[in-house]
N, CA and C atoms as a LAMMPS dump frame, in Angstrom:
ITEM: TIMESTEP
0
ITEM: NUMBER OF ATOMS
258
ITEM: BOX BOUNDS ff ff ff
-5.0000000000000000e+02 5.0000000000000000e+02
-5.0000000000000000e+02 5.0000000000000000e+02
-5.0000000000000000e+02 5.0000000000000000e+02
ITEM: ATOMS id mol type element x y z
1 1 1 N 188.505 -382.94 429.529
2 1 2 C 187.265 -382.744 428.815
3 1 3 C 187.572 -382.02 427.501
4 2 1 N 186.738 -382.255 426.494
5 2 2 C 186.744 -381.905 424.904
6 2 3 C 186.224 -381.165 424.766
7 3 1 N 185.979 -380.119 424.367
8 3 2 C 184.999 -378.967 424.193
9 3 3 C 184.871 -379.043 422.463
10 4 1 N 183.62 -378.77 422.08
11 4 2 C 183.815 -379.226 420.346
12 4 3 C 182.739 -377.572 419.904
13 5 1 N 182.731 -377.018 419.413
14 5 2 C 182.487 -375.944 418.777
15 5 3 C 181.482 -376.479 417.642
16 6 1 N 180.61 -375.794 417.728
17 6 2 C 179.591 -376.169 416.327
18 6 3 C 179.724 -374.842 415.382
19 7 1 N 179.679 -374.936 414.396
20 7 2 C 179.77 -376.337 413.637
21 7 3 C 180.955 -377.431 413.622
22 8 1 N 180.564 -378.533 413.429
23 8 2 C 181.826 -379.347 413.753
24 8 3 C 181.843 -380.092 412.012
25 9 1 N 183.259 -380.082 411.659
26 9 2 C 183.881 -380.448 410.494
27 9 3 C 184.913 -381.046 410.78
28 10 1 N 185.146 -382.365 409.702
29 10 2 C 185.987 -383.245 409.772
30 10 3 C 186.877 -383.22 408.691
31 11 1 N 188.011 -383.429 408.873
32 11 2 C 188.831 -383.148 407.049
33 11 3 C 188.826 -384.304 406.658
34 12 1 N 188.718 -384.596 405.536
35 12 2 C 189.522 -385.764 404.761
36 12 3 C 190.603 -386.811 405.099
37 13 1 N 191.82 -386.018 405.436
38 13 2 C 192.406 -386.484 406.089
39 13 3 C 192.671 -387.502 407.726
40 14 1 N 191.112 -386.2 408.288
41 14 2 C 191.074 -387.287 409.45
42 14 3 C 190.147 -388.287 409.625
43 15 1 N 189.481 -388.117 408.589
44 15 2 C 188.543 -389.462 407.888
45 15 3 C 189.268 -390.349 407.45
46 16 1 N 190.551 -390.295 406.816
47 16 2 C 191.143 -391.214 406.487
48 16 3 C 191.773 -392.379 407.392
49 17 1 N 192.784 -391.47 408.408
50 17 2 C 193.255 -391.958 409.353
51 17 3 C 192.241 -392.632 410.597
52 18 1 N 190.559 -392.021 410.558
53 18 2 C 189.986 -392.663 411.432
54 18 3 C 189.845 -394.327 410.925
55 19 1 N 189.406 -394.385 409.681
56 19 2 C 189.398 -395.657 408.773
57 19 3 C 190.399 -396.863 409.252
58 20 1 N 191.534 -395.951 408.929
59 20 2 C 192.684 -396.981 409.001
60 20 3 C 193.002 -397.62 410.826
61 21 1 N 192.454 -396.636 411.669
62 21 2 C 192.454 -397.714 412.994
63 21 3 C 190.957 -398.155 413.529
64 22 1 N 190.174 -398.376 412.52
65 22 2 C 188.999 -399.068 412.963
66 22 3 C 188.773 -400.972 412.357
67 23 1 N 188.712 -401.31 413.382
68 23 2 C 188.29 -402.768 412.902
69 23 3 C 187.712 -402.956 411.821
70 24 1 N 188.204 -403.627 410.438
71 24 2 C 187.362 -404.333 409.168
72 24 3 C 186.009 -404.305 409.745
73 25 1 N 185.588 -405.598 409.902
74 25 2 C 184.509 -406.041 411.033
75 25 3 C 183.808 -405.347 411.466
76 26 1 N 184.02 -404.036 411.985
77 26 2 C 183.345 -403.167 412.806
78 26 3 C 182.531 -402.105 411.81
79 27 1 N 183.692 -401.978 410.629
80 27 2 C 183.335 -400.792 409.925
81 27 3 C 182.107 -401.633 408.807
82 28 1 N 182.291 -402.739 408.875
83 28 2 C 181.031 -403.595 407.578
84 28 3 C 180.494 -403.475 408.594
85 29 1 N 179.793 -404.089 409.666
86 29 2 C 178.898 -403.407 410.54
87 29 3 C 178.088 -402.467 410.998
88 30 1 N 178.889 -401.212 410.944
89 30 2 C 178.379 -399.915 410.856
90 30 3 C 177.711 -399.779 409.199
91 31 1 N 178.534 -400.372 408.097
92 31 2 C 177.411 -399.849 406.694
93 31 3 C 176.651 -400.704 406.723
94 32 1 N 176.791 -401.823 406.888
95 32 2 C 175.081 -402.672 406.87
96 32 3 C 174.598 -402.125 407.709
97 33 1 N 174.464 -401.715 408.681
98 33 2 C 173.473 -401.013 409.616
99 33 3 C 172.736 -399.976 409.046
100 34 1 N 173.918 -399.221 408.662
101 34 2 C 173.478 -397.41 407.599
102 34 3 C 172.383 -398.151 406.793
103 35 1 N 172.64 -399.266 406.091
104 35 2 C 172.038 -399.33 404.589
105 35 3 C 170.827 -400.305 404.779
106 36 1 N 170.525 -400.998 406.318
107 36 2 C 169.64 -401.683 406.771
108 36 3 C 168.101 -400.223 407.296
109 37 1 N 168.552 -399.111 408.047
110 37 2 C 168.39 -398.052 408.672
111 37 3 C 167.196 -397.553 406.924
112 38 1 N 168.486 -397.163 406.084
113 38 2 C 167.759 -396.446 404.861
114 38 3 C 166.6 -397.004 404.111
115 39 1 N 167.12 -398.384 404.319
116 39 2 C 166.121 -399.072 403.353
117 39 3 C 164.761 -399.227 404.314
118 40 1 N 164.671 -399.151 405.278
119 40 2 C 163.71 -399.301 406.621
120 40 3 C 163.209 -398.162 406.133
121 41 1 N 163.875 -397.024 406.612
122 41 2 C 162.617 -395.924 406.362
123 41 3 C 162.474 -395.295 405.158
124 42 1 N 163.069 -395.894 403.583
125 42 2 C 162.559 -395.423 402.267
126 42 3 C 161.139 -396.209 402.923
127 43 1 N 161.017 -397.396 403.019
128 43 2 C 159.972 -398.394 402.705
129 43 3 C 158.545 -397.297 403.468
130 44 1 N 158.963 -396.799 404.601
131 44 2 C 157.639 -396.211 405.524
132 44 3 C 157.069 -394.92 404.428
133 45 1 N 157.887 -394.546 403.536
134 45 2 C 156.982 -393.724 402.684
135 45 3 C 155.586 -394.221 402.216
136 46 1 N 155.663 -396.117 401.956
137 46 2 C 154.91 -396.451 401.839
138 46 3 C 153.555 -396.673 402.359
139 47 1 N 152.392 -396.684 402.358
140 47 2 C 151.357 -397.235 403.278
141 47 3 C 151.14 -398.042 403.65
142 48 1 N 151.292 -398.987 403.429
143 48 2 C 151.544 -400.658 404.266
144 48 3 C 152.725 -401.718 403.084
145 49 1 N 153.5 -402.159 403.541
146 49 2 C 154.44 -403.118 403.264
147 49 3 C 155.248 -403.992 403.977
148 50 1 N 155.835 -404.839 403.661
149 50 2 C 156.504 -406.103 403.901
150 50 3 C 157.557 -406.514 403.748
151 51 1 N 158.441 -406.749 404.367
152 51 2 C 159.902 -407.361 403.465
153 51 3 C 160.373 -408.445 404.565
154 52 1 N 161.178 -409.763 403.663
155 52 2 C 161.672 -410.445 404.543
156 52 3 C 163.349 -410.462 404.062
157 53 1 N 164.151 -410.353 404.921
158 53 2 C 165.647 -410.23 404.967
159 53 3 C 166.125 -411.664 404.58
160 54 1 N 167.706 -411.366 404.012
161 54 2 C 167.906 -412.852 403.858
162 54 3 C 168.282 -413.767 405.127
163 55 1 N 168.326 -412.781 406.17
164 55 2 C 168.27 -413.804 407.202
165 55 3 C 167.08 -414.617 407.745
166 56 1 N 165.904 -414.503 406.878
167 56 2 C 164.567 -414.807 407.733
168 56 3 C 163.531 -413.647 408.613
169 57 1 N 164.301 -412.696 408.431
170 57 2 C 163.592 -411.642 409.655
171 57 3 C 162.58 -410.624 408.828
172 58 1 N 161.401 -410.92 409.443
173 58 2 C 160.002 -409.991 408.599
174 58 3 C 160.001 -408.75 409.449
175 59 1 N 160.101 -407.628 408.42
176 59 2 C 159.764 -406.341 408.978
177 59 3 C 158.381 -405.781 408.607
178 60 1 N 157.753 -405.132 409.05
179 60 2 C 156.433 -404.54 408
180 60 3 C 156.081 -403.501 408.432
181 61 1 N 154.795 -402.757 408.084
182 61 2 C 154.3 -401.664 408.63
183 61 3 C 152.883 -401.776 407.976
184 62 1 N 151.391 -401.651 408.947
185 62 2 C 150.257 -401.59 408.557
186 62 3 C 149.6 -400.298 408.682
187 63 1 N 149.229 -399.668 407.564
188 63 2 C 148.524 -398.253 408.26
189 63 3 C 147.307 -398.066 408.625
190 64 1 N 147.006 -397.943 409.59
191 64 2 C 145.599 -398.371 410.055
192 64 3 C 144.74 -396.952 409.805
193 65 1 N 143.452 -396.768 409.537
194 65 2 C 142.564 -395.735 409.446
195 65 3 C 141.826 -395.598 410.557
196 66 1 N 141.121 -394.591 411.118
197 66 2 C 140.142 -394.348 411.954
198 66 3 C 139.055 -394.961 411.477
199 67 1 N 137.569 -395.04 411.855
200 67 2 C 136.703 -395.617 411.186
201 67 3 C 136.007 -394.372 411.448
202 68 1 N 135.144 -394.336 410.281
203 68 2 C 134.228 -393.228 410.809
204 68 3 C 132.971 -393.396 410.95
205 69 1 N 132.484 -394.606 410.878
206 69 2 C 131.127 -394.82 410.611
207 69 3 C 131.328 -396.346 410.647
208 70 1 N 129.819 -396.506 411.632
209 70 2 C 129.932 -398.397 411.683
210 70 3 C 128.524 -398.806 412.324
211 71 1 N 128.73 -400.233 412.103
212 71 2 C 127.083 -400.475 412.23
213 71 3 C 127.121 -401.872 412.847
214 72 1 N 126.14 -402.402 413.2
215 72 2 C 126.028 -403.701 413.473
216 72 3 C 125.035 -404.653 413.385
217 73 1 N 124.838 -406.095 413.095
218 73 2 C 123.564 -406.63 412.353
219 73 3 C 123.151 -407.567 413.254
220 74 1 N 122.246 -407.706 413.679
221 74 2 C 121.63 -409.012 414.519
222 74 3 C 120.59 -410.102 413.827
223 75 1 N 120.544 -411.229 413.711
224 75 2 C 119.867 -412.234 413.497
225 75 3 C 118.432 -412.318 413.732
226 76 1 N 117.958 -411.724 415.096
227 76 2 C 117.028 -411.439 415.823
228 76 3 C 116.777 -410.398 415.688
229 77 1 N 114.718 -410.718 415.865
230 77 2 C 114.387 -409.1 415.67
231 77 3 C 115.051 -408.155 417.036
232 78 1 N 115.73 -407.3 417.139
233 78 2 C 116.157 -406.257 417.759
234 78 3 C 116.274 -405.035 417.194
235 79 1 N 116.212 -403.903 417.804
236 79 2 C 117.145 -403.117 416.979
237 79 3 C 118.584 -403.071 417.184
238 80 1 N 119.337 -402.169 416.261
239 80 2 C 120.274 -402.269 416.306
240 80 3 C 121.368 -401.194 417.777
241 81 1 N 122.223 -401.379 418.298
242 81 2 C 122.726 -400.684 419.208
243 81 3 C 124.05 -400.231 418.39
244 82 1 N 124.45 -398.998 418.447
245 82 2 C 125.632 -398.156 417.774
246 82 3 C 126.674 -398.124 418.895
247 83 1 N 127.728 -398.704 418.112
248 83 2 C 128.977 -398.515 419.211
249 83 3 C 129.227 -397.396 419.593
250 84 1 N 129.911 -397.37 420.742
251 84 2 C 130.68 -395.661 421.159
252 84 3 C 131.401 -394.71 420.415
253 85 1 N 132.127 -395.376 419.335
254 85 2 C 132.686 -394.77 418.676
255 85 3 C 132.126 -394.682 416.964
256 86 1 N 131.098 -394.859 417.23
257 86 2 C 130.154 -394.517 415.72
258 86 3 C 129.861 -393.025 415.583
């Protein structure tokens, strides 16, 4: 078992050497992911938006409001009945 001490720091050096035995492949993987991840949640700053990837794949986000007030209209003389949440 590893016991790791916080704070935990990595040198340069063993950043380097981690590089050099990790799969090509693996490591473009891991940064498109990072840079798929960032761009995902810059976008949620937004209030509602859209994006489609170049693979075809739609992401979005709608921000929905509470309502605070609502009504309803009938054709017929009636009166009107107020929802539960009016």
């Amino acid at each position: 078992m590893v016991r790791i001490s916080l704070p935990f720091f990595v040198t340069e050096e063993e950043k380097q050497a981690a590089y050099e035995h990790v799969n090509k492949d693996v490591l473009r993987a891991i940064r498109q992911a990072a840079e798929n991840i960032r761009e995902y949640h810059a976008r949620q700053l937004e209030q509602t938006w859209m994006m489609t990837k170049d693979d075809g794949t739609i992401l979005g986000q709608k921000k929905l409001h509470r309502l605070t007030r609502s009504g309803c209209m009938f054709r017929e003389e009636r009166p009107c009945t107020h929802l539960p949440f009016s």
